[in-house]
Jmol script that loads the backbone (N, CA, C; Angstrom):
load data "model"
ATOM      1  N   UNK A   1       1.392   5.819  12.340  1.00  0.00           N
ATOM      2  CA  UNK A   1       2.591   6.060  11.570  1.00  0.00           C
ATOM      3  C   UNK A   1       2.882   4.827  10.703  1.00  0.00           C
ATOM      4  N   UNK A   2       3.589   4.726   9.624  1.00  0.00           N
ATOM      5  CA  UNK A   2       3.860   3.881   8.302  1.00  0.00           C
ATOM      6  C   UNK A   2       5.079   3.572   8.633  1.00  0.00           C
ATOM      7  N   UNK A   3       5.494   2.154   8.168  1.00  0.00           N
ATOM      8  CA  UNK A   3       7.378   2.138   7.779  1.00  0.00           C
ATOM      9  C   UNK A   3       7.702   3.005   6.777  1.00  0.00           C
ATOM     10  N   UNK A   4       9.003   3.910   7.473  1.00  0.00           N
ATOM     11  CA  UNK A   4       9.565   4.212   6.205  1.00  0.00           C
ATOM     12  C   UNK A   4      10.337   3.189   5.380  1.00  0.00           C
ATOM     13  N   UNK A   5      10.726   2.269   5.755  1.00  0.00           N
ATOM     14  CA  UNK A   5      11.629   1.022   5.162  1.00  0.00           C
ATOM     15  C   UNK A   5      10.724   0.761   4.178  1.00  0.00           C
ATOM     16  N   UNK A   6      11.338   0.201   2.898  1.00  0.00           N
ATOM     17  CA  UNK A   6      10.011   0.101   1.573  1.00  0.00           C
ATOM     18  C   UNK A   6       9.545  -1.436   2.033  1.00  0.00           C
ATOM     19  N   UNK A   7      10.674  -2.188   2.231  1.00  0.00           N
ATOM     20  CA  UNK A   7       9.952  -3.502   2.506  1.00  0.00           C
ATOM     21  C   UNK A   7       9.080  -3.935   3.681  1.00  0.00           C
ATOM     22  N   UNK A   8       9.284  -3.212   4.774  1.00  0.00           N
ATOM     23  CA  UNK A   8       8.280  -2.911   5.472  1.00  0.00           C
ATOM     24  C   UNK A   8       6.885  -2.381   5.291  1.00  0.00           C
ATOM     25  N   UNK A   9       7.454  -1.154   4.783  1.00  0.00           N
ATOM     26  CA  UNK A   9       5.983  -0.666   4.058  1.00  0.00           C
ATOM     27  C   UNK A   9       4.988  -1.460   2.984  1.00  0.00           C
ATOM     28  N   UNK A  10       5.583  -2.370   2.367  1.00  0.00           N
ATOM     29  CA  UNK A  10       5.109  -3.380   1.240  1.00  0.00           C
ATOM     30  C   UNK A  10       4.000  -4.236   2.152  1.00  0.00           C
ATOM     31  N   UNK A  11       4.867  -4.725   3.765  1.00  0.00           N
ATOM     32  CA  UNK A  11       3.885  -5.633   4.393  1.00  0.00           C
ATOM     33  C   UNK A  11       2.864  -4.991   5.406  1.00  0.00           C
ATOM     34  N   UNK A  12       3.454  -4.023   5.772  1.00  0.00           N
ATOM     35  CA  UNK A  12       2.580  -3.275   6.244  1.00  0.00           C
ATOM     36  C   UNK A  12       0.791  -2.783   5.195  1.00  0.00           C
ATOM     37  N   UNK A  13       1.103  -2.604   4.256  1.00  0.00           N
ATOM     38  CA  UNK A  13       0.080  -2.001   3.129  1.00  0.00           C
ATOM     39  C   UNK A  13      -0.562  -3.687   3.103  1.00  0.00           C
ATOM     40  N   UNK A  14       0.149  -4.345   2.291  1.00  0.00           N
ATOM     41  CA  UNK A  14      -0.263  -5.457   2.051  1.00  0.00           C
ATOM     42  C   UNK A  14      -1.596  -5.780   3.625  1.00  0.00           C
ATOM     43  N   UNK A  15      -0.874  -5.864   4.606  1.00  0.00           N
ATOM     44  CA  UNK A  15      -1.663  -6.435   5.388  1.00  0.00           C
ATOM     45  C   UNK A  15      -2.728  -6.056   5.842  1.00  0.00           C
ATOM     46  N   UNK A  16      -2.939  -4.295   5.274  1.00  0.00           N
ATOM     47  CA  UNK A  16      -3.971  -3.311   5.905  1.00  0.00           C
ATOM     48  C   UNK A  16      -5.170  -3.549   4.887  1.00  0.00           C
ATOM     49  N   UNK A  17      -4.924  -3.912   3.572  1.00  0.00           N
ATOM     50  CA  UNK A  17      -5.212  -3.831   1.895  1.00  0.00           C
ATOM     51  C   UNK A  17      -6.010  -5.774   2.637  1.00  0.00           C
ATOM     52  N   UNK A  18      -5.044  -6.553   2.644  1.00  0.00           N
ATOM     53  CA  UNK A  18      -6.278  -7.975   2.585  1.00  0.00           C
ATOM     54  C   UNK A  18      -6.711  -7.815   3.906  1.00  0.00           C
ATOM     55  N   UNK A  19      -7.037  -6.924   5.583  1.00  0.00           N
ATOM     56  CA  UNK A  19      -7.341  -7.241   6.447  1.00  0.00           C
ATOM     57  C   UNK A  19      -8.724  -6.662   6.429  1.00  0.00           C
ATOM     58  N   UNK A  20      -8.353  -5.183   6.322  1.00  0.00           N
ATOM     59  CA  UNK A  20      -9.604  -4.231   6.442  1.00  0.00           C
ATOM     60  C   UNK A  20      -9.704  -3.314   5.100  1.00  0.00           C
ATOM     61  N   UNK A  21      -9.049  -3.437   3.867  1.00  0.00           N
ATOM     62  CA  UNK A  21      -9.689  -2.663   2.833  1.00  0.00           C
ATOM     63  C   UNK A  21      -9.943  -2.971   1.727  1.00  0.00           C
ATOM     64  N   UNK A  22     -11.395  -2.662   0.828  1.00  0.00           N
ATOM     65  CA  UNK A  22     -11.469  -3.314  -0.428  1.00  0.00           C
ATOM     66  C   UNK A  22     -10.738  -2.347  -1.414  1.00  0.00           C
ATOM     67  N   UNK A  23     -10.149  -1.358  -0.943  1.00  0.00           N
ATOM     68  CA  UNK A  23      -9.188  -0.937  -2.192  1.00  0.00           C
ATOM     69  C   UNK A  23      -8.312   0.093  -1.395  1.00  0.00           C
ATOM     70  N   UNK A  24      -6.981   0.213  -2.465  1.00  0.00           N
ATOM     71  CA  UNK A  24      -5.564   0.924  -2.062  1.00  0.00           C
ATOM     72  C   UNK A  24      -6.566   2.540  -1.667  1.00  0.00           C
ATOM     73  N   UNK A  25      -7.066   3.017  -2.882  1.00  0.00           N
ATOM     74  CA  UNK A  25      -7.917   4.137  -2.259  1.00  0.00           C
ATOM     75  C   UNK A  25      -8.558   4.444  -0.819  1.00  0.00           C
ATOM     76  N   UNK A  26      -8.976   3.540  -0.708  1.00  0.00           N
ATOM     77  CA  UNK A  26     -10.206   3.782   0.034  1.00  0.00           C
ATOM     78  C   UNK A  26      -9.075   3.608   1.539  1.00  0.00           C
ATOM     79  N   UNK A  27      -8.153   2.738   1.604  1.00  0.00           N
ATOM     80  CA  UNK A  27      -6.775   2.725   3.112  1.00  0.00           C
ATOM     81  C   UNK A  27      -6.481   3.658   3.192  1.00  0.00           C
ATOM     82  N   UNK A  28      -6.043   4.954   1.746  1.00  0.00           N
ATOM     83  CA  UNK A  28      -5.393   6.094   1.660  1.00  0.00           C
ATOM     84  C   UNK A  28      -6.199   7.142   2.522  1.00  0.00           C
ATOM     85  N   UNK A  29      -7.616   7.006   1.879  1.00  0.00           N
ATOM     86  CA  UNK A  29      -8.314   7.936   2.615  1.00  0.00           C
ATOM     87  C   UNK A  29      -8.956   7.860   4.117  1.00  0.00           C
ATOM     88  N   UNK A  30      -8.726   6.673   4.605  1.00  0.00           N
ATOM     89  CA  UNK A  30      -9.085   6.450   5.709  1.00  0.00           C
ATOM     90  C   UNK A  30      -7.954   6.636   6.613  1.00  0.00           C
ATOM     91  N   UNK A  31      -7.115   6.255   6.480  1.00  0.00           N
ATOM     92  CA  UNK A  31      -5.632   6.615   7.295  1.00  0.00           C
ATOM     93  C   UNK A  31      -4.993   7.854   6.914  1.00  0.00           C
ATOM     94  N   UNK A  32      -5.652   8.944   6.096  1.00  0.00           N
ATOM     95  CA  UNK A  32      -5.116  10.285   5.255  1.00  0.00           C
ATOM     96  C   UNK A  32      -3.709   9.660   5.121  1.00  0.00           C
ATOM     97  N   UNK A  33      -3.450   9.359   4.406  1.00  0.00           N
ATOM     98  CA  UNK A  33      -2.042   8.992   3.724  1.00  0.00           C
ATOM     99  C   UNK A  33      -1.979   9.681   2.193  1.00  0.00           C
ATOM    100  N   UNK A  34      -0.599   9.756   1.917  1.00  0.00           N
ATOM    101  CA  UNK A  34      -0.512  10.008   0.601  1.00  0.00           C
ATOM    102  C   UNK A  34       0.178   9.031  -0.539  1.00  0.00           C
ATOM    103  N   UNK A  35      -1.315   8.014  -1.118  1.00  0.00           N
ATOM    104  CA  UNK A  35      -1.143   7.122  -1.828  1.00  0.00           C
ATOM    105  C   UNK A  35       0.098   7.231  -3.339  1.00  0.00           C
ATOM    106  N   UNK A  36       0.175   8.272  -3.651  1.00  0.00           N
ATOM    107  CA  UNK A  36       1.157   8.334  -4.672  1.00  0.00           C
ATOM    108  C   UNK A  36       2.426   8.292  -3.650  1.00  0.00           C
ATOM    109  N   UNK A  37       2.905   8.714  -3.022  1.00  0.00           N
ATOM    110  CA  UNK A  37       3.896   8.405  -2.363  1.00  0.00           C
ATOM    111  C   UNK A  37       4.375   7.252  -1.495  1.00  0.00           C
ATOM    112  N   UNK A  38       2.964   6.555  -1.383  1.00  0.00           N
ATOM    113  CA  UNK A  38       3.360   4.968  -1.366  1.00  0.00           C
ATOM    114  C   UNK A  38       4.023   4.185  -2.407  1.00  0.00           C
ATOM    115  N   UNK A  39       2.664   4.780  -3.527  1.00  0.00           N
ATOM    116  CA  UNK A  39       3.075   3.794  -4.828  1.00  0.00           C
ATOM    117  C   UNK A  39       4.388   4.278  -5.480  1.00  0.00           C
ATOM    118  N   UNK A  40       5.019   5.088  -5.047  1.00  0.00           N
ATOM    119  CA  UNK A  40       6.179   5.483  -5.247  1.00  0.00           C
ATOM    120  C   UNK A  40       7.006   4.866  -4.842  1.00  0.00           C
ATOM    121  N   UNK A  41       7.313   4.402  -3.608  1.00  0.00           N
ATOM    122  CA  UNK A  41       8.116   3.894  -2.645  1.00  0.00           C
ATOM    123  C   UNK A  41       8.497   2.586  -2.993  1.00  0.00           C
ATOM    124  N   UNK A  42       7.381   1.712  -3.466  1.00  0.00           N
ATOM    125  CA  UNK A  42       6.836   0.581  -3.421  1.00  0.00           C
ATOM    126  C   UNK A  42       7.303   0.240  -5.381  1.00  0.00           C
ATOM    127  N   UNK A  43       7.029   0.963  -6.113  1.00  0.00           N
ATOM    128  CA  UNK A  43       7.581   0.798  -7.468  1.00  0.00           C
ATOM    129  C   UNK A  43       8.992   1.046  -7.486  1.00  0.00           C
ATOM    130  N   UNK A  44       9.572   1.888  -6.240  1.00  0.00           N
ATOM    131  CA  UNK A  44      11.221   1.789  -6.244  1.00  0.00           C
ATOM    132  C   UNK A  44      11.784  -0.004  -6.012  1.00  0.00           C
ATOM    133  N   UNK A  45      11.396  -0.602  -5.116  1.00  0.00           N
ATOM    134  CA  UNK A  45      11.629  -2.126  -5.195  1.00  0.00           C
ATOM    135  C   UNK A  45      10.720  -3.201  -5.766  1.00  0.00           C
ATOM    136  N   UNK A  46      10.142  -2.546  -6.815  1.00  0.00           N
ATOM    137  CA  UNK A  46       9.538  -3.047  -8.097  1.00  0.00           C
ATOM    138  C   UNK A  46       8.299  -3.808  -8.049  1.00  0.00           C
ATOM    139  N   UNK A  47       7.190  -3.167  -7.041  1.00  0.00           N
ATOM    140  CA  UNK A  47       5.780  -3.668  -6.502  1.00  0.00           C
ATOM    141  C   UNK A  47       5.021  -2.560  -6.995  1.00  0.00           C
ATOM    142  N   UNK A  48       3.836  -2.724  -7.920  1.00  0.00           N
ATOM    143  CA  UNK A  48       2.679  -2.268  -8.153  1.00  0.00           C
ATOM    144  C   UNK A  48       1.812  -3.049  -7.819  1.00  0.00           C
ATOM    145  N   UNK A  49       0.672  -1.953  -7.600  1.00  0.00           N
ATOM    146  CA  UNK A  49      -0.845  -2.306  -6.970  1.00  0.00           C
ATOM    147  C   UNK A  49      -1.477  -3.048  -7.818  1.00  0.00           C
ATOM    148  N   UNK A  50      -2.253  -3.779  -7.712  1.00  0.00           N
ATOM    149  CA  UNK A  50      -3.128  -5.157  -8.562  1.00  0.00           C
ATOM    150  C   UNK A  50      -4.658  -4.927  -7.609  1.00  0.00           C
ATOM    151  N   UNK A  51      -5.232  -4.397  -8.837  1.00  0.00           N
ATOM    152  CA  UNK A  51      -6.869  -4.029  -8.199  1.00  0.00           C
ATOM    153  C   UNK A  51      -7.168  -5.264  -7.924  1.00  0.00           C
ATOM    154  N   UNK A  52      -7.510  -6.411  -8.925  1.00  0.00           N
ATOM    155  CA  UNK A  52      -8.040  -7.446  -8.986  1.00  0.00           C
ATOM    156  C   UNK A  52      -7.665  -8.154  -7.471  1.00  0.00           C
ATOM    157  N   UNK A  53      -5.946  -8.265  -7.241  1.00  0.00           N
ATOM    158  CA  UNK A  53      -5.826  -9.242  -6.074  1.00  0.00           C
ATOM    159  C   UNK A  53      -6.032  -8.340  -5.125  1.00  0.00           C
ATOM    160  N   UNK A  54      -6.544  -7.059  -5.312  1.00  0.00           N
ATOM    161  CA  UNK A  54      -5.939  -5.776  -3.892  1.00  0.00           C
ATOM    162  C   UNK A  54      -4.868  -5.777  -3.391  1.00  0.00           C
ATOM    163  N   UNK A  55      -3.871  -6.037  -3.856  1.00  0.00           N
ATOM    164  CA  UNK A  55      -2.434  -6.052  -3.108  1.00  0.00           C
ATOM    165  C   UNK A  55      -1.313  -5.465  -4.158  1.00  0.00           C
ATOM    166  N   UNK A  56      -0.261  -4.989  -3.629  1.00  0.00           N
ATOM    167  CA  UNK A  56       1.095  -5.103  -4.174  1.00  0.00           C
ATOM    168  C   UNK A  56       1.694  -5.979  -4.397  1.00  0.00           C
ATOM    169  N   UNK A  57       2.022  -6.437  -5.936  1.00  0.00           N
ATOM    170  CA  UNK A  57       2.413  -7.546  -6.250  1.00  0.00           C
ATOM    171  C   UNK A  57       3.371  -7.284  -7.030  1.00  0.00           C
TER     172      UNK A  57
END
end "model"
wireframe off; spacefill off
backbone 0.3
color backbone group
């Protein structure tokens, strides 16, 4: 299960994204999550995904 809290969810992703994944995709599909509804969550307190660093920044 995910935080629903966004700032939770920010460190939560973050930490899954630099521990075990080389991209936001590839966490989505491994944990079946629904990545637009992250990046949703996450652009409400003004964090988009950054391929280059792999993280929400």
């Amino acid at each position: 299960m995910i935080p629903r809290d966004p700032v939770m969810l920010l460190s939560f992703v973050n930490l899954k994204l630099r521990d075990y994944y080389d991209s936001f995709e590839a966490m989505c599909e491994d944990m079946d999550i629904d990545g637009a509804d992250i990046r949703k969550k996450l652009e409400a307190i003004d964090y988009r995904y950054d391929e280059e660093k792999n993280q929400f920044v």
